[in-house]
DOTORGU-639993 format. One record per residue: x, y, z of N, C-alpha, C in turn; residue in three letters. Coordinates in steps of 0.02 Angstrom, whole numbers, padded with zeros to 5 digits, always signed. Layout:
XYZXYZXYZALA ...
//
This chain:
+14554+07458-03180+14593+07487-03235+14549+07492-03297UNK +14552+07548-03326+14493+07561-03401+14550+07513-03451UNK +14513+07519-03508+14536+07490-03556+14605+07525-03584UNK +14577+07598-03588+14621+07639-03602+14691+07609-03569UNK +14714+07609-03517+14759+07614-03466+14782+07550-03480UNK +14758+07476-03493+14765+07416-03511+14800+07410-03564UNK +14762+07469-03612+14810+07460-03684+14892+07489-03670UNK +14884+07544-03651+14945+07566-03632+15000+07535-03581UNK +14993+07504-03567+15026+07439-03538+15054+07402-03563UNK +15003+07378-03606+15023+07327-03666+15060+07350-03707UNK +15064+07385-03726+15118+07435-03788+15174+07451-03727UNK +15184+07466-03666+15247+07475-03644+15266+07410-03635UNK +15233+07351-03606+15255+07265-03604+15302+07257-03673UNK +15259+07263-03733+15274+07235-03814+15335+07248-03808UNK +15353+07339-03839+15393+07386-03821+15445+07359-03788UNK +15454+07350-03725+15508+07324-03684+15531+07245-03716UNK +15497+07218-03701+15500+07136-03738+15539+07167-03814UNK +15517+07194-03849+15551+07207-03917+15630+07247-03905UNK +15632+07270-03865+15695+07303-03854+15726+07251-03832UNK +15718+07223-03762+15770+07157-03758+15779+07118-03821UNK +15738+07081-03849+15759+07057-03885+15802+07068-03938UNK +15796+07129-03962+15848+07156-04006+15918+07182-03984UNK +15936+07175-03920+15969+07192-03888+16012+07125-03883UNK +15980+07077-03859+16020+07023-03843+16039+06961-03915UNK +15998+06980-03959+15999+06961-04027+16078+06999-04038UNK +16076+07059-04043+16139+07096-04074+16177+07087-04034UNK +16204+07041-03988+16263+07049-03945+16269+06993-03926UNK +16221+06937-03939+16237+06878-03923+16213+06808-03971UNK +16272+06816-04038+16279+06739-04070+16330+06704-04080UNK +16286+06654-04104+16326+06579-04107+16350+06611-04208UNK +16420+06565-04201+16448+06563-04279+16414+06540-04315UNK +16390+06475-04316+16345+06456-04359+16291+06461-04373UNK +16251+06533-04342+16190+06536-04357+16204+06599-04389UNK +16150+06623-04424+16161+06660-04482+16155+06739-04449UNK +16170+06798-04457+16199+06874-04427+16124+06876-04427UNK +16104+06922-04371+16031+06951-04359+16025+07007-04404UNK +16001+07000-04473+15988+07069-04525+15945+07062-04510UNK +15912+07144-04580+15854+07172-04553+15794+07136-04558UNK +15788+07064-04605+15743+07036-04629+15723+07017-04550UNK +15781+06966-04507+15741+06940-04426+15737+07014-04395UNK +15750+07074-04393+15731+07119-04353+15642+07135-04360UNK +15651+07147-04437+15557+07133-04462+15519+07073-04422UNK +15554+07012-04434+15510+06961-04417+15502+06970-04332UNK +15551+07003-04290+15569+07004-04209+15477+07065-04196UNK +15494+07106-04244+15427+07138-04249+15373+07122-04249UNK +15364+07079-04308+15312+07048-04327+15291+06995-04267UNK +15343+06982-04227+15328+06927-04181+15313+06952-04102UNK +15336+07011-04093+15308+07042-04009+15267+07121-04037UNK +15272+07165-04065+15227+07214-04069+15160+07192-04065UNK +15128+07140-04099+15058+07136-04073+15039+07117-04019UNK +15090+07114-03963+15048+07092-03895+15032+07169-03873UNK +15053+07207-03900+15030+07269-03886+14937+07259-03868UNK +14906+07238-03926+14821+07205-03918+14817+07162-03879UNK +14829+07111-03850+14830+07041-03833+14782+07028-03815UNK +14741+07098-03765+14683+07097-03716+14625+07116-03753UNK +14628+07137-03818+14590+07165-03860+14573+07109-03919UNK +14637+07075-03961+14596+07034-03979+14658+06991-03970UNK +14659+06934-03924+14696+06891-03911+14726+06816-03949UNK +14676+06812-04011+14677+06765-04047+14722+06788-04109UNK +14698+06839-04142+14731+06878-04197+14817+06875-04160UNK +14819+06888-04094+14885+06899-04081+14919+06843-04072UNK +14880+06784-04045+14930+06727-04034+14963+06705-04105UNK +14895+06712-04149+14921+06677-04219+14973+06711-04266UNK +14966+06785-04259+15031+06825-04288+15092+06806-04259UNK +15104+06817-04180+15157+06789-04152+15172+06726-04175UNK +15144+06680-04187+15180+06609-04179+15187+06591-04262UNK +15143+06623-04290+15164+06619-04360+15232+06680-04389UNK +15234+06710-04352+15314+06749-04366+15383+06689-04337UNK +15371+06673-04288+15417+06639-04260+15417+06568-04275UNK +15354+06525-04318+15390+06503-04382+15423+06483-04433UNK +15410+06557-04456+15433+06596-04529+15521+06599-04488UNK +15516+06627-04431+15568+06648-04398+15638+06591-04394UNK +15605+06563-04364+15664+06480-04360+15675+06440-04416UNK +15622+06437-04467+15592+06412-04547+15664+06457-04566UNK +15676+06513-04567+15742+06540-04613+15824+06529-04582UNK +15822+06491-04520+15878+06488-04497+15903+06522-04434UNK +15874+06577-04419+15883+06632-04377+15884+06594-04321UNK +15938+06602-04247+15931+06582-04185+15859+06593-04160UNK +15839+06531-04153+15764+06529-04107+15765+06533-04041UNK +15807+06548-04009+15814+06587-03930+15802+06642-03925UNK +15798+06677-03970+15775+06768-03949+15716+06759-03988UNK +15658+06738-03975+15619+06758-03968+15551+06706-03983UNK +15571+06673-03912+15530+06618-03889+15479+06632-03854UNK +15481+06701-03825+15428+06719-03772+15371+06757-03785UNK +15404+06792-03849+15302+06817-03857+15247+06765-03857UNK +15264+06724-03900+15218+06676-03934+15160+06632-03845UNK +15225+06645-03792+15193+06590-03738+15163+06656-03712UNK +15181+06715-03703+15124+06769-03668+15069+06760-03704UNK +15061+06766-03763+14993+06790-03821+14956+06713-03777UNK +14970+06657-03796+14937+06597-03772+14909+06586-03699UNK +14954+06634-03650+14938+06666-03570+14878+06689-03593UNK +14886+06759-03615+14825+06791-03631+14776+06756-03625UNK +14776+06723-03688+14688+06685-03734+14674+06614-03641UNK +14714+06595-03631+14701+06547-03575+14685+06603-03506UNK +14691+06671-03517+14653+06705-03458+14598+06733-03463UNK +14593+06761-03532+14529+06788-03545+14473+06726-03603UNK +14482+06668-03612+14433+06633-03651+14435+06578-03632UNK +14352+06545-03629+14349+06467-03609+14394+06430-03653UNK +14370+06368-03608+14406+06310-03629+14427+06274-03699UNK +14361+06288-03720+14386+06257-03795+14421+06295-03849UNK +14426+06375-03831+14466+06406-03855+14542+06383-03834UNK +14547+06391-03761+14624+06372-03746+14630+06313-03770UNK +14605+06251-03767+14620+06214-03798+14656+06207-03852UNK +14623+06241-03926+14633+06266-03992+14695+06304-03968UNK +14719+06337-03959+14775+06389-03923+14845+06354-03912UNK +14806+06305-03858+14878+06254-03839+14909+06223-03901UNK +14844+06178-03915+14888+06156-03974+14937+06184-04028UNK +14884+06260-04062+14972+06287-04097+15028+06333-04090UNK +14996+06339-03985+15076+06368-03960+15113+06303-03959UNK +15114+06235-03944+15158+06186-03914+15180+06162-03993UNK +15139+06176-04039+15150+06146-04110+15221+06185-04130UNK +15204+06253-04104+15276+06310-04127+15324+06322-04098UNK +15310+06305-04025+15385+06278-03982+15408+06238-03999UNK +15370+06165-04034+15388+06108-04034+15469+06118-04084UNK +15415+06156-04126+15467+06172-04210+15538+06216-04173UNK +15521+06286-04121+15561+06303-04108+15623+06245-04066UNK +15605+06211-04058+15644+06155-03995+15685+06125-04035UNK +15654+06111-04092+15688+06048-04138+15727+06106-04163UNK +15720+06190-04177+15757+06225-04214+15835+06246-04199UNK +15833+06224-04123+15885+06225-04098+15960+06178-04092UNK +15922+06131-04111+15978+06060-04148+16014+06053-04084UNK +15992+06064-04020+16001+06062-03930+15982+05979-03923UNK +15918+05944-03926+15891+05912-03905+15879+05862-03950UNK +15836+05811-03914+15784+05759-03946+15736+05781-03929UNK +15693+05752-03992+15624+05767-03986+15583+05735-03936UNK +15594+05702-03894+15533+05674-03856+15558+05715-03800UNK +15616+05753-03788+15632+05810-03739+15602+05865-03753UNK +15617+05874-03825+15581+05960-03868+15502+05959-03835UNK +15503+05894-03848+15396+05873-03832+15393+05895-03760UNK +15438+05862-03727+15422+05864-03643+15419+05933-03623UNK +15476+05982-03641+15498+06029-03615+15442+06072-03637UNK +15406+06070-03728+15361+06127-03720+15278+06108-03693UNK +15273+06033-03693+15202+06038-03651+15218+06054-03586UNK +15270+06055-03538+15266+06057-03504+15271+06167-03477UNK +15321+06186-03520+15299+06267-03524+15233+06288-03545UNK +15210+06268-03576+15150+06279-03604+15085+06243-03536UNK +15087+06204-03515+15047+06194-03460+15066+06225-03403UNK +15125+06272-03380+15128+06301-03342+15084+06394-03347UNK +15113+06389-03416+15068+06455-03438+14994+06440-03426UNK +14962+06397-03437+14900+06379-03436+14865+06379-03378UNK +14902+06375-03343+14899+06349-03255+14886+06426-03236UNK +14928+06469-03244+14953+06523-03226+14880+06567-03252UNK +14860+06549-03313+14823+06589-03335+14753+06563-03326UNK +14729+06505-03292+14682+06457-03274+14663+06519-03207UNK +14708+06525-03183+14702+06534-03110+14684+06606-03093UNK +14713+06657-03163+14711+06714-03134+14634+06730-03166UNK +14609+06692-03212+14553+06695-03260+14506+06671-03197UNK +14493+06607-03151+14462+06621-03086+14458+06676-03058UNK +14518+06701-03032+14523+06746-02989+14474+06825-03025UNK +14474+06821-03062+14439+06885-03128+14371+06869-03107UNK +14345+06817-03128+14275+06787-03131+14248+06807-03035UNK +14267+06755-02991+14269+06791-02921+14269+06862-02896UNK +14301+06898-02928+14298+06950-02920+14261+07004-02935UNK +14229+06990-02998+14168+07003-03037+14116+06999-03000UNK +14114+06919-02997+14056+06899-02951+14048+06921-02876UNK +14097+06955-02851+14080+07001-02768+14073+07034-02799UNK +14111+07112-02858+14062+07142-02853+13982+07155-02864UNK +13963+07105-02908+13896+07074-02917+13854+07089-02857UNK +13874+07035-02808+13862+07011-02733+13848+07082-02684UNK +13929+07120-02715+13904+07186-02656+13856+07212-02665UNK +13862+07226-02751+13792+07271-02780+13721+07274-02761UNK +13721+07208-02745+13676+07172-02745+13651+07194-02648UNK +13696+07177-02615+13700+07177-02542+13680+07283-02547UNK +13713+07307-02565+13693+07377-02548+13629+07393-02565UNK +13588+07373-02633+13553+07378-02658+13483+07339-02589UNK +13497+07277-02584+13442+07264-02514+13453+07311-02454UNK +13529+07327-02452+13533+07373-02390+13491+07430-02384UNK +13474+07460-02450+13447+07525-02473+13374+07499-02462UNK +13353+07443-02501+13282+07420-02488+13264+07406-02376UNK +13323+07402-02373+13303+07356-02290+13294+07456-02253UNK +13334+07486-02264+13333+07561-02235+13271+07588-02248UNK +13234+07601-02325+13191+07636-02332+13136+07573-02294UNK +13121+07505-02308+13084+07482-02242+13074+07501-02181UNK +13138+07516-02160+13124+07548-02088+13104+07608-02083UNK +13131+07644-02120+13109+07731-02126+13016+07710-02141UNK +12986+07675-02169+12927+07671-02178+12886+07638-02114UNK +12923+07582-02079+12902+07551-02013+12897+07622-01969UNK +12945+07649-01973+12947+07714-01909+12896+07739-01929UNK +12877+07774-02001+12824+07821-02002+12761+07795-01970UNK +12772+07713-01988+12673+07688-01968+12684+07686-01896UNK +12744+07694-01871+12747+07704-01792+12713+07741-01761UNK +12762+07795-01776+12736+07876-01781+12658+07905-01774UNK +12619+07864-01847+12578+07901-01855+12528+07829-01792UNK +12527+07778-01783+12489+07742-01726+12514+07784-01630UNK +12568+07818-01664+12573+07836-01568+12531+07904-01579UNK +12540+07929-01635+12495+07989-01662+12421+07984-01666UNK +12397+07931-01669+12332+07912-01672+12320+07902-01604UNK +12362+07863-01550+12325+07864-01478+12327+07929-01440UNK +12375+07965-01447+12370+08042-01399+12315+08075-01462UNK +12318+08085-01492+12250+08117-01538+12174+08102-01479UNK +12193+08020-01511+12130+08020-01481+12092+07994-01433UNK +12160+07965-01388+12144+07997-01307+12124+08059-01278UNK +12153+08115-01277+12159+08167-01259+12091+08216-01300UNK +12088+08180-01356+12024+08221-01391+11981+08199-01364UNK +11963+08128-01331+11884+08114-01302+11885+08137-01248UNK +11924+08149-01196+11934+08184-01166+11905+08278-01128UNK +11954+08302-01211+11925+08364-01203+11865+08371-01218UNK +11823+08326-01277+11742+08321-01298+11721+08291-01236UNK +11717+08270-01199+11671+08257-01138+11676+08316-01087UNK +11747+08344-01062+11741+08387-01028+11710+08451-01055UNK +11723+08464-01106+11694+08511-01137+11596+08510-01147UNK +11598+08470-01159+11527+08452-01138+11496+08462-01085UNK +11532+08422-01034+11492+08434-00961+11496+08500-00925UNK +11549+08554-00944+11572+08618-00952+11498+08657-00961UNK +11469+08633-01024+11447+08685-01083+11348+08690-01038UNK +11350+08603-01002+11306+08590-00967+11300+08617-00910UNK +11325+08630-00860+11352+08649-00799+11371+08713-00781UNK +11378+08752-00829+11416+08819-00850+11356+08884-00803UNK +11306+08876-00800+11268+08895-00783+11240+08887-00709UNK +11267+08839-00717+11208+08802-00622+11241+08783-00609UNK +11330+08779-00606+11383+08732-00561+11455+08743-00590UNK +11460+08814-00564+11541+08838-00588+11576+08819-00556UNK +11591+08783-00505+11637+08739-00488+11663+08686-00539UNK +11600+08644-00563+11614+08595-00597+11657+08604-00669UNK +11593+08671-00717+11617+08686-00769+11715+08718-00764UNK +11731+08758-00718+11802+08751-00692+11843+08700-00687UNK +11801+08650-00653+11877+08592-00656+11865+08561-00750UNK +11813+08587-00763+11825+08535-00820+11844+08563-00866UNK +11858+08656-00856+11889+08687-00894+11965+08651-00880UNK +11977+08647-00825+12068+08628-00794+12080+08552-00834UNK +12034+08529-00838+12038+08468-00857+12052+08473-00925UNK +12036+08494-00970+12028+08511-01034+12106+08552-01061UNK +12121+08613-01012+12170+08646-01015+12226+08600-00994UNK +12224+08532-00950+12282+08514-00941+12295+08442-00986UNK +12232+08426-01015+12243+08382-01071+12268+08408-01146UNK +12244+08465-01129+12280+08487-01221+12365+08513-01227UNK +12377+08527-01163+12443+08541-01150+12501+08467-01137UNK +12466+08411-01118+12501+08365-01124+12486+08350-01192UNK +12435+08350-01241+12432+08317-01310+12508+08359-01343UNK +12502+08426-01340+12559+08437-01375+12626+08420-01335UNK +12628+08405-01284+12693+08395-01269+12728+08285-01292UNK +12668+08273-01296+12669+08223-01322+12683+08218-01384UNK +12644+08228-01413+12675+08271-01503+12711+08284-01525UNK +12735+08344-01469+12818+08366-01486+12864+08324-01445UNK +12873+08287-01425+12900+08221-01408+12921+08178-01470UNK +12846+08161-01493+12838+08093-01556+12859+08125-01605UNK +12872+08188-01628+12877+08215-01697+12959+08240-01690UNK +12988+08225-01622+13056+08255-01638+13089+08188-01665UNK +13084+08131-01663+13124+08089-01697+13120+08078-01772UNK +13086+08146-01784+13086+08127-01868+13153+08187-01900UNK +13165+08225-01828+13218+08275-01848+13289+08249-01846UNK +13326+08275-01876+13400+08270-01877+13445+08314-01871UNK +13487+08323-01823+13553+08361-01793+13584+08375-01872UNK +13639+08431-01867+13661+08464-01899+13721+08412-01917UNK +13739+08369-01880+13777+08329-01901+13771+08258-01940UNK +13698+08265-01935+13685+08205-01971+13647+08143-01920UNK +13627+08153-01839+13634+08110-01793+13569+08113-01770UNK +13510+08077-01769+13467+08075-01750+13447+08114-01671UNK +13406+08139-01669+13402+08191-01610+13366+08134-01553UNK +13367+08153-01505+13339+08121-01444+13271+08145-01429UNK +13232+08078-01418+13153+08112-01439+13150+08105-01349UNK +13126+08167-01331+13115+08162-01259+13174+08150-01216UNK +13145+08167-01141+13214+08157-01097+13226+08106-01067UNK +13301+08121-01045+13338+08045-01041+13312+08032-00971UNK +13279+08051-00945+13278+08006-00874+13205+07971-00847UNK +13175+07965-00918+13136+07921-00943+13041+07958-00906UNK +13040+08016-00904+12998+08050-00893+12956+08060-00945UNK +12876+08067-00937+12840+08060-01001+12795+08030-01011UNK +12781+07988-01068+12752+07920-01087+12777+07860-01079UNK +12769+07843-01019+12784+07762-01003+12761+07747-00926UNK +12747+07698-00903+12718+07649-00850+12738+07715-00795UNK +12797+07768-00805+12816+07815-00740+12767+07865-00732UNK +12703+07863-00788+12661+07924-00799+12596+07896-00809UNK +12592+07829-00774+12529+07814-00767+12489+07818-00736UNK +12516+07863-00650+12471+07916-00604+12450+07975-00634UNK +12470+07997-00677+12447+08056-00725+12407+08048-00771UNK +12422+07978-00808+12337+07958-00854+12301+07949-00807UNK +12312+07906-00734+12230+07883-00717+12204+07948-00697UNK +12267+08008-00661+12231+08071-00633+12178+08113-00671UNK +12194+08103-00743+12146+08151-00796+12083+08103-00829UNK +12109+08032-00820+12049+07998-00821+11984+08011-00756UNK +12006+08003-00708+11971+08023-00641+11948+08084-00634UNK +11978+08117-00687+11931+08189-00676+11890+08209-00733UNK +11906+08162-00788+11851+08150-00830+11782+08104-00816UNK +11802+08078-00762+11721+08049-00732+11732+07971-00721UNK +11805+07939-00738+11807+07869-00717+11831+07858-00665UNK +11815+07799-00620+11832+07761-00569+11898+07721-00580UNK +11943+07746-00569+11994+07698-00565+12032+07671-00524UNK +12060+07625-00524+12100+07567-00456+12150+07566-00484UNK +12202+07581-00474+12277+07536-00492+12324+07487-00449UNK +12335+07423-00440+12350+07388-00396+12433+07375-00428UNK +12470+07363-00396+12537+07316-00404+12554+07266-00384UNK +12580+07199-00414+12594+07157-00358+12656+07134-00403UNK +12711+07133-00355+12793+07110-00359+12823+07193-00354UNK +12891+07179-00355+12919+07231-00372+12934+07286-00446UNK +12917+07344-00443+12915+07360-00507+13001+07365-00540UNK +12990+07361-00587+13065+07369-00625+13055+07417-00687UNK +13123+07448-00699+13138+07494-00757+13112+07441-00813UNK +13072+07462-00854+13078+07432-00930+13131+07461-00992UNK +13121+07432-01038+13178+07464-01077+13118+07515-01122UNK +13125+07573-01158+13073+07619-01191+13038+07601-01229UNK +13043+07533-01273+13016+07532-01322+12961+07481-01261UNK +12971+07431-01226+12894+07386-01179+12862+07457-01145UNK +12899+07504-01111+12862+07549-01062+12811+07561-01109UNK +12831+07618-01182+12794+07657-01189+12736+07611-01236UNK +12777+07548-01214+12701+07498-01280+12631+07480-01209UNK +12675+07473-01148+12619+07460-01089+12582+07521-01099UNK +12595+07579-01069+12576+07635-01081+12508+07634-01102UNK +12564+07649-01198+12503+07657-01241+12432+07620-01247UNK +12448+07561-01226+12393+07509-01222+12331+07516-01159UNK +12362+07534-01094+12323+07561-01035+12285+07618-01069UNK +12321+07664-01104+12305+07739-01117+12249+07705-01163UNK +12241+07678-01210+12199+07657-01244+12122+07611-01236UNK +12129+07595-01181+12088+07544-01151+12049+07592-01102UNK +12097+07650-01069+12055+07691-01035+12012+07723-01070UNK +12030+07731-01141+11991+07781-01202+11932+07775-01188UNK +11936+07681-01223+11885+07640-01256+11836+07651-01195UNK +11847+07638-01135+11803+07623-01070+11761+07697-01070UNK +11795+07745-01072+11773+07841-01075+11731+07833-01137UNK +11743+07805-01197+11709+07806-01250+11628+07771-01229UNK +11660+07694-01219+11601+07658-01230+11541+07650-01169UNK +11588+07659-01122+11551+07631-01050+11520+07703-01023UNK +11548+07759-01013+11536+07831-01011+11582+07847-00923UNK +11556+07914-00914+11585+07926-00845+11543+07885-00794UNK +11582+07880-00734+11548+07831-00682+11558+07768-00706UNK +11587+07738-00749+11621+07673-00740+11697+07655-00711UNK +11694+07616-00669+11721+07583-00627+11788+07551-00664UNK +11857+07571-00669+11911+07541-00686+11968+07501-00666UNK +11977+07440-00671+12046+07424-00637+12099+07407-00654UNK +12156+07428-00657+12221+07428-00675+12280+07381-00633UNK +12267+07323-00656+12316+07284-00614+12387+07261-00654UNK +12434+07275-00618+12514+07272-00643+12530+07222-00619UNK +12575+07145-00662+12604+07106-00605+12653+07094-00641UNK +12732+07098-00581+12799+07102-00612+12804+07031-00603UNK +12824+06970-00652+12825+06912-00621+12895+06920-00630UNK +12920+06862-00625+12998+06835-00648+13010+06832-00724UNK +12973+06836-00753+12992+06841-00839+12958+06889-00899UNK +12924+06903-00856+12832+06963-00878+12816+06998-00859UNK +12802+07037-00869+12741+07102-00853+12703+07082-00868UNK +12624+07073-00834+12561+07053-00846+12522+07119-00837UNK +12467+07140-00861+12432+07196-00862+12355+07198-00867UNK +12328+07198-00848+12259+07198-00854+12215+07248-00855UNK +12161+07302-00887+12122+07336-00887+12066+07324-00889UNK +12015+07315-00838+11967+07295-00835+11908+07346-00809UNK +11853+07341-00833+11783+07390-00801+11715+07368-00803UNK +11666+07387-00785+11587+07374-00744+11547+07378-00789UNK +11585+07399-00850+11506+07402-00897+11494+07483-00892UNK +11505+07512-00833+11461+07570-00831+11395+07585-00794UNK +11373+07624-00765+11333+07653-00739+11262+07620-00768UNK +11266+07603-00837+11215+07583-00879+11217+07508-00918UNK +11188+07461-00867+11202+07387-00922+11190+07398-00987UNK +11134+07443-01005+11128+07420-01088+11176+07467-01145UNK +11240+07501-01102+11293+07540-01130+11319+07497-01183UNK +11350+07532-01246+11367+07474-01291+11463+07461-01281UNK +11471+07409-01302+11535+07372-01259+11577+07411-01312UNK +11652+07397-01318+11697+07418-01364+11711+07326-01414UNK +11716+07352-01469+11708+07286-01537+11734+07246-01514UNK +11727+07186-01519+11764+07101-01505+11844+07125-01557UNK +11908+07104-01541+11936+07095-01578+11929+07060-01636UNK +11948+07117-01700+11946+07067-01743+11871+07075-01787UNK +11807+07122-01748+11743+07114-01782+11730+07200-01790UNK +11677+07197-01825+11676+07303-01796+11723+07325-01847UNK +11736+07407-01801+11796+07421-01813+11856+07456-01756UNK +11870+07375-01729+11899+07391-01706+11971+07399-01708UNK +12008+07465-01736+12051+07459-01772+12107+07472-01706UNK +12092+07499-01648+12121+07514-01577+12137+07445-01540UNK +12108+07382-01546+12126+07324-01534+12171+07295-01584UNK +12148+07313-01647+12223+07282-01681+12287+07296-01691UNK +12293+07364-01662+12332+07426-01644+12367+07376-01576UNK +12334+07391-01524+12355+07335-01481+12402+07277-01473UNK +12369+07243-01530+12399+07171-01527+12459+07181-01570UNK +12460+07227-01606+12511+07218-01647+12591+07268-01622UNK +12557+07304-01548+12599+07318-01534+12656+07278-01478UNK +12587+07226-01436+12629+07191-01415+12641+07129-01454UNK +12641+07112-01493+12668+07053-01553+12725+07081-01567UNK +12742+07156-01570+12804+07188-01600+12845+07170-01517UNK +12851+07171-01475+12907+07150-01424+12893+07073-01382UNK +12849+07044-01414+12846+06980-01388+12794+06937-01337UNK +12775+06957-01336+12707+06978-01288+12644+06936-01294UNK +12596+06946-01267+12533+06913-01291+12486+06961-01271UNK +12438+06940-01303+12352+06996-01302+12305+06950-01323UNK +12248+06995-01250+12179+06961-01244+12132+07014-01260UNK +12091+07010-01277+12026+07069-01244+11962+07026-01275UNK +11903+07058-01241+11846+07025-01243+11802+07057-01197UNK +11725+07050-01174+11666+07036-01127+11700+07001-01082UNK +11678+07023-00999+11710+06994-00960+11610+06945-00953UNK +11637+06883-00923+11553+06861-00901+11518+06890-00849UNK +11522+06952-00800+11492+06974-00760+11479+07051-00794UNK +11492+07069-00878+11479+07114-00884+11561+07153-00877UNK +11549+07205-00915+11603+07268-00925+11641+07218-00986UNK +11726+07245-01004+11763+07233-01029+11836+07204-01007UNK +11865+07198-01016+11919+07159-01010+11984+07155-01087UNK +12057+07197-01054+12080+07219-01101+12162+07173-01059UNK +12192+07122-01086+12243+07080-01030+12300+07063-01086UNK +12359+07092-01057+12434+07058-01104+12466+07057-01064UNK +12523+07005-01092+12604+07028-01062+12655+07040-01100UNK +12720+07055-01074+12765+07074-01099+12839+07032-01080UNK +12877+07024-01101+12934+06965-01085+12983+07032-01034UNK +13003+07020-00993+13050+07043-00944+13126+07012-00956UNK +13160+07031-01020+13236+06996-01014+13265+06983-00970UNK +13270+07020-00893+13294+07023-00844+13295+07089-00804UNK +13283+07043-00741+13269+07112-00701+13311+07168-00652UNK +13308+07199-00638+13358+07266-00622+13335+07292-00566UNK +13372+07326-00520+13365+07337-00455+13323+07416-00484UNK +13257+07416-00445+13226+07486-00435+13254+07540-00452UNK +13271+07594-00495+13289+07658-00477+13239+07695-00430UNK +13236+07736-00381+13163+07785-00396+13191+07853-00428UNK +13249+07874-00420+13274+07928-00479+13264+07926-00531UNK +13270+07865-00586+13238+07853-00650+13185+07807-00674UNK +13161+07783-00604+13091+07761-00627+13034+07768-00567UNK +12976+07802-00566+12956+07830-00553+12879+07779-00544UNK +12873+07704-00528+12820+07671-00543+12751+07685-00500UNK +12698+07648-00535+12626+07674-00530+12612+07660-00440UNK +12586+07694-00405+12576+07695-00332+12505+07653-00342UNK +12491+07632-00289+12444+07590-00267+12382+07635-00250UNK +12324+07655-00275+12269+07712-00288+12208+07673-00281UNK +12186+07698-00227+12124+07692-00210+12066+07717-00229UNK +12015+07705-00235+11953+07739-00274+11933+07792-00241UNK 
//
């Protein structure tokens, strides 16, 4: 409620309060008290029109009220009509002001009941006493409580403000986590698929002349790696789009075709025709992963095959061993060094720049996992994690499609 709307309230409250009272004043006295003229109609004024303010300035109003009423009983006038402003105005100041104000408050509302009590020539005074501390601590009570309830209420919306405001900070976090997503799954099809086409293209440019067979497949090779880079691409770049309704679009298809552990006869196939030796072994039964471990195994194989094409060259020797345990996926990528012992290795984690190993680790640190890599001691490399298996699920081969057992 604005202030506006508060005041106007208050002026219909006063308002009404002033009409009863003058109402029940003119139609209901005692003989011996003196006729309600216009002098108590002034003072009936003087004593409820200012709660019209009460919420505005609540002190000014208690003290007008209770000093009319008084003046009011001070001249004789029946002190029953108009006993009740004086205990609202004192409501007021005990809802909207601390303690030591109400305090100050109590005392000269109960001081002016007191007078009104005794004005009534009804009672004794140690009753007059009882009866108005005890109205007067009910007002207090009343107005104790709703003055909590104000403060509490304040304070959630504080709290929500506060809560939407991290909500807004926790959203644009994620909107920023996705992008560095994005642009690291963007960085391994880049530049997988680019060393790739720079080697075939190479041995192409060599061959082109004295062995069109060769320069052919490595044209095919080339032509069928740049056609998966963009389909990969346009895969990774549709989850940055949004439906007309507002609903995040579905990046790729649902029956889990693509980039993940179901398309890892298709990396080793374009690795193998880029010039590596590769083995892929299985041992246990394979199981569906959920998308976010597949496409982190994946990426990590896909990456390790890079490094090996990068560092070790063609004619090195690869092996790809999968093991489904009871709680894990274990994975291993391992190779010979290469055709050439004095080939240079891919960086120690952690030294160099190897920014593709920390890429790695941090992708399986993101689902729980662990990561090795290093020099194996007989020479080549050695690239080994796992992944936690929440639980395992009966085979699809309709929606999962796992790596066959490939011989060199």
């Amino acid at each position: 409620m604005t202030q506006r709307q508060r005041l106007l309230v208050d002026a219909v409250i006063a308002l009404a309060l002033l009409v009863l009272t003058l109402c029940f004043a003119r139609q209901y006295r005692m003989p011996d008290w003196p006729a309600f003229d216009t002098r108590a109609v002034a003072l009936t004024c003087l004593i409820t029109l200012p709660l019209a303010l009460r919420q505005v300035a609540p002190w000014p109003v208690l003290l007008t009220s209770c000093a009319g009423l008084a003046v009011y009983v001070s001249l004789g006038y029946q002190p029953t009509s108009n006993i009740w402003p004086p205990l609202l105005a004192f409501f007021t100041v005990a809802t909207l002001r601390p303690l030591r104000h109400v305090l100050a408050a109590a005392g000269v509302t109960v001081a002016v009941w007191f007078h009104h009590a005794m004005g009534t020539r009804a009672m004794s005074a140690p009753v007059a006493l009882g009866q108005t501390v005890l109205v007067v601590l009910l007002a207090w009570g009343f107005g104790f409580t709703l003055r909590r309830l104000a403060e509490r209420n304040a304070q959630l919306d504080r709290l929500t403000a506060r809560l939407r405001a991290e909500e807004g900070a926790r959203a644009r976090h994620a909107v920023t986590e996705e992008r560095l997503r994005i642009a690291r799954e963007l960085h391994d099809v880049v530049a997988h698929h680019l060393s790739v086409v720079a080697l075939q293209s190479g041995v192409a440019r060599m061959v082109f002349d004295s062995d069109a067979d060769t320069a052919r497949t490595a044209l095919r090779t080339i032509e069928d790696t740049s056609r998966q880079t963009l389909e990969e691409m346009r895969g990774l770049l549709q989850v940055l789009r949004v439906s007309p309704d507002g609903t995040e679009a579905v990046a790729g298809p649902a029956d889990g075709s693509g980039s993940g552990l179901g398309a890892l006869d298709d990396l080793t196939a374009r690795m193998s025709a880029a010039g590596l030796v590769v083995r892929t072994e299985t041992d246990g039964t394979p199981v569906r992963l959920a998308p976010g471990p597949d496409l982190c195994a994946y990426r990590i194989v896909q990456e390790a095959l890079t490094n090996v094409l990068k560092h070790a060259g063609p004619g090195s020797r690869v092996g790809i061993a999968l093991g489904y345990g009871t709680g894990a996926l274990t994975v291993a990528v391992t190779d010979d060094g290469g055709p050439e012992p004095a080939a240079a290795a891919p960086p120690a984690p952690g030294t160099g720049t190897g920014h593709g190993l920390i890429g790695m680790r941090e992708r399986v640190k993101l689902y729980g996992g662990t990561f090795q890599a290093g020099p194996r001691p007989a020479g080549g490399y050695a690239v080994r994690f796992s992944l936690p298996l929440p639980g395992r699920t009966t085979p699809d081969d309709s929606a999962y499609a796992g790596p066959r057992r490939r011989q060199p």
